[in-house]
N, C-alpha and C positions, 0 to 999 in steps of 0.2 A: 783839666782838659788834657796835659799830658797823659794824666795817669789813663784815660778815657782809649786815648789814641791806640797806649800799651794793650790794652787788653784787648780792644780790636783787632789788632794786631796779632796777638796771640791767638785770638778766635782763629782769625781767617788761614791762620799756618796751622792750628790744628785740624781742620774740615779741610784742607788739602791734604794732608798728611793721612785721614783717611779716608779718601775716594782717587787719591790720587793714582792707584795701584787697583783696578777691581780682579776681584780672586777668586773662584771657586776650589776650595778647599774638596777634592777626593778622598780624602783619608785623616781624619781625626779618631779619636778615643776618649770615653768619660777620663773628667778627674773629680777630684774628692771637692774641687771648691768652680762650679760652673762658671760661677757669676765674673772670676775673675780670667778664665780662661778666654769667654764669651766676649769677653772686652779685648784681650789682646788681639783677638782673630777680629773683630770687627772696625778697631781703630786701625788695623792692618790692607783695611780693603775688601776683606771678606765678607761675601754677603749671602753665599750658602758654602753648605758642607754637609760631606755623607761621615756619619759616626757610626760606628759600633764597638761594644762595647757589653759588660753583664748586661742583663736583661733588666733588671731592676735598677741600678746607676743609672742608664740608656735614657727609662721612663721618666725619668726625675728632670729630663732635657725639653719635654712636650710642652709645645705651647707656653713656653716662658721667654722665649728672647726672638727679637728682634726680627734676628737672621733664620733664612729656610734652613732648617736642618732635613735631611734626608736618613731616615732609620734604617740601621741593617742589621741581620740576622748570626750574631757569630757563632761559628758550629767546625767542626767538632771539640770538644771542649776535653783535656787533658784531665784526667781525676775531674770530671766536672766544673775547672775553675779557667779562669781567664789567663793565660801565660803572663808573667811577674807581678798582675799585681795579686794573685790568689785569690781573687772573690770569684764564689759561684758562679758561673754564667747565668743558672737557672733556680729559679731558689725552690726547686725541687734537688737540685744535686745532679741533675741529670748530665751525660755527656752529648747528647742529643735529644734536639726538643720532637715532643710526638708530630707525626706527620700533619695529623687533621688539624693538632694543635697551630701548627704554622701556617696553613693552607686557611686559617681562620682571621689570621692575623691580616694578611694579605689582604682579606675582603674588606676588615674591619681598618685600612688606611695605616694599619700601622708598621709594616716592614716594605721599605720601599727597595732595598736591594739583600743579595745574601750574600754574607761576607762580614767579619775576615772570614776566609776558608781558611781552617790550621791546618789541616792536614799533615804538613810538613811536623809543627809542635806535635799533631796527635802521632805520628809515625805510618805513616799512609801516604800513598800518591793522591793526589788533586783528581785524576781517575779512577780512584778505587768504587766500586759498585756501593759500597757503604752509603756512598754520598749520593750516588744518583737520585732518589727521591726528592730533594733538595732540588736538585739542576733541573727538574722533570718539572715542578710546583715554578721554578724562575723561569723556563723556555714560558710553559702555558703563562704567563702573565706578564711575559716580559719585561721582566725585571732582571736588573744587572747583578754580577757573580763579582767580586774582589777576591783574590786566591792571593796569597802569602806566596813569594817566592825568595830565594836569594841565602842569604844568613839571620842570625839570629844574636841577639843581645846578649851577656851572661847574665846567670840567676835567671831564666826563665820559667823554671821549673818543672819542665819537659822532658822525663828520660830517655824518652823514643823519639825526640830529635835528631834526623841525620840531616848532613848538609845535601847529601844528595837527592832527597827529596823534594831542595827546591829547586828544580831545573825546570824553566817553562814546557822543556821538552815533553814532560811526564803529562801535556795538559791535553795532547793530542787526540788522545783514545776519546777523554769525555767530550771533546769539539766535535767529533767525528760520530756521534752518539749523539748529540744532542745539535746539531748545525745551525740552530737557531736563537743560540742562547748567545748574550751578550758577555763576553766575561775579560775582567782588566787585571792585566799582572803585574800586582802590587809589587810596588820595591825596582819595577823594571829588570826583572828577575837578575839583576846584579851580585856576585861576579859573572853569573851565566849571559853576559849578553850578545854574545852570537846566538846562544838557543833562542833569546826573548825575539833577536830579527829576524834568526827563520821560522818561526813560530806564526810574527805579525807578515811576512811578507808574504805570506804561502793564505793565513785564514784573516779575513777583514773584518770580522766581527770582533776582532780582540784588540783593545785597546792597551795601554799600558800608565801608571801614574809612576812620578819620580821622586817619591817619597824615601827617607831616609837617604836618599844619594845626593839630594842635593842640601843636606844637613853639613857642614862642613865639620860639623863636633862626631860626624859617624862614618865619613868617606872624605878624604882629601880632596881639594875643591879640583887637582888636577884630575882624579880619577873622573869626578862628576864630568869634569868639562869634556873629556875623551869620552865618557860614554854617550852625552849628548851627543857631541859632533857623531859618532857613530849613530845613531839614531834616526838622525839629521840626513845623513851623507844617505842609508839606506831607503828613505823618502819618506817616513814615519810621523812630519809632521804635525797630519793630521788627528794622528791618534794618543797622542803625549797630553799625560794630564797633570796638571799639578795635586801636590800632596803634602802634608809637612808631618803628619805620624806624630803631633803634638810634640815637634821642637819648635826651637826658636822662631816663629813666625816671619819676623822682619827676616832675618839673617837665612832664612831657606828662598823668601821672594826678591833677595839682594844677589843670590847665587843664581838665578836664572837670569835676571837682570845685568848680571856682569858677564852674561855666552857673547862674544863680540860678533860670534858668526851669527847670529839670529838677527833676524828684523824684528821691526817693532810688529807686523802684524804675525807675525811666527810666535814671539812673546804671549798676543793676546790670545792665541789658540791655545795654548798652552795654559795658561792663567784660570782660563774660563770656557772659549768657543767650544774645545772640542769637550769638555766635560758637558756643557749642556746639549752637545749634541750624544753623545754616550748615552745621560740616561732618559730622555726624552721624555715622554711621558707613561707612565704603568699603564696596564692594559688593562681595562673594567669587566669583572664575570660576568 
């Protein structure tokens, strides 16, 4: 009967442990073992997430687990390959997939946002005309844009990497080009974030995710907490999305959870609200 009690017990603290925290995850990437990643993010709270990642890794994610995945388009691709971990994007080798090719996908259910944008990895602005067809195929279907902003990891594998390519600043030209496209800056374009506030406070359709900042293994938890409060204090609220860029799950949802200035319902916008308001539902041809 003890022993009965115990595991009950244990049951009932692990099904708090996860649903206690619900999560929309913005920003994931394949790894080499799903099954086990798919478990950390879901005993976490998480109950969707937008991934991108090679094209073929990517497809290996359909319709097997659980949780709503949401599929994206990663483009521009350096030497054809995904930045560190060297696989293909395309397993044609291509550094961008053909137009009609994508615009196919689209119909056929399977790319629900476009993004990462490398640009910054491929050595281009986020506005360069290169891309527009891309942005042009997301306005018409309205589907969301993720763009790479901020710094970058070592060993990426990106020669034409410069830092100043990720300033949300450079996002202006294709916002003002395309006024209808939804598009989020990945990274909270961190260290740039006076550009990421005047960027959102000026155009409303630009959201932002707080991926990699609120990693404390990749930004000091004081930087995170200054850049929140800045975010915050600017009235950004509503457009803050959580992310984790495949760190430590728990340890990136204990970093928001420890902002003393947030409420609890400022938390759940953040967590999930405004991400399900961001990508809403795709638009049917």
């Amino acid at each position: 009967m003890k022993k009965l009690i115990i595991i009950l017990i244990i049951f009932l603290f692990e099904s708090y442990t996860v649903y206690s925290q619900k999560v929309f995850d913005t920003h994931i990437h394949g790894e080499t073992n799903p099954d086990i990643q798919m478990q950390q993010l879901e005993t976490s709270g998480v109950y969707k997430a937008a991934i991108s990642s090679s094209w073929d890794l990517q497809n290996t994610y359909r319709n097997k687990f659980k949780m709503e995945l949401l599929h994206g388009l990663m483009l521009p691709c350096p030497k054809g390959k995904v930045p560190y971990s060297n696989q293909l994007c395309f397993s044609n080798g291509k550094e961008l997939p053909d137009i009609k090719w994508v615009e196919q996908q689209i119909n056929d259910g399977k790319i629900d946002f476009i993004g990462e944008i490398l640009s910054q990895y491929y050595g281009i602005s986020p506005s360069d005309k290169l891309l527009y067809p891309y942005y042009a195929l997301a306005e018409k279907y309205n589907l969301p844009v993720g763009i790479h902003t901020g710094l970058a990891g070592p060993n990426h594998g990106c020669p034409n990497f410069r830092v100043g390519l990720g300033s949300p600043i450079l996002m202006e030209d294709l916002i003002l080009k395309f006024p209808k496209l939804k598009i989020w800056i990945m990274h909270s374009g961190y260290p740039f974030i006076e550009e990421t506030v005047g960027i959102m406070s000026v155009y409303w359709n630009v959201y932002t995710d707080i991926s990699v900042i609120a990693n404390p293994d990749n930004i000091p938890y004081k930087d995170f907490y200054a850049t929140m409060k800045r975010l915050i204090d600017a009235g950004l609220e509503n457009r803050l999305m959580f992310g984790s860029d495949n760190g430590d799950i728990k340890q990136v949802i204990e970093s928001v959870n420890k902002l003393d200035f947030l409420s609890s319902e400022q938390k759940e916008k953040i967590f999930y609200k405004n991400a399900e308001q961001f990508f809403g539902k795709p638009k049917k041809n």
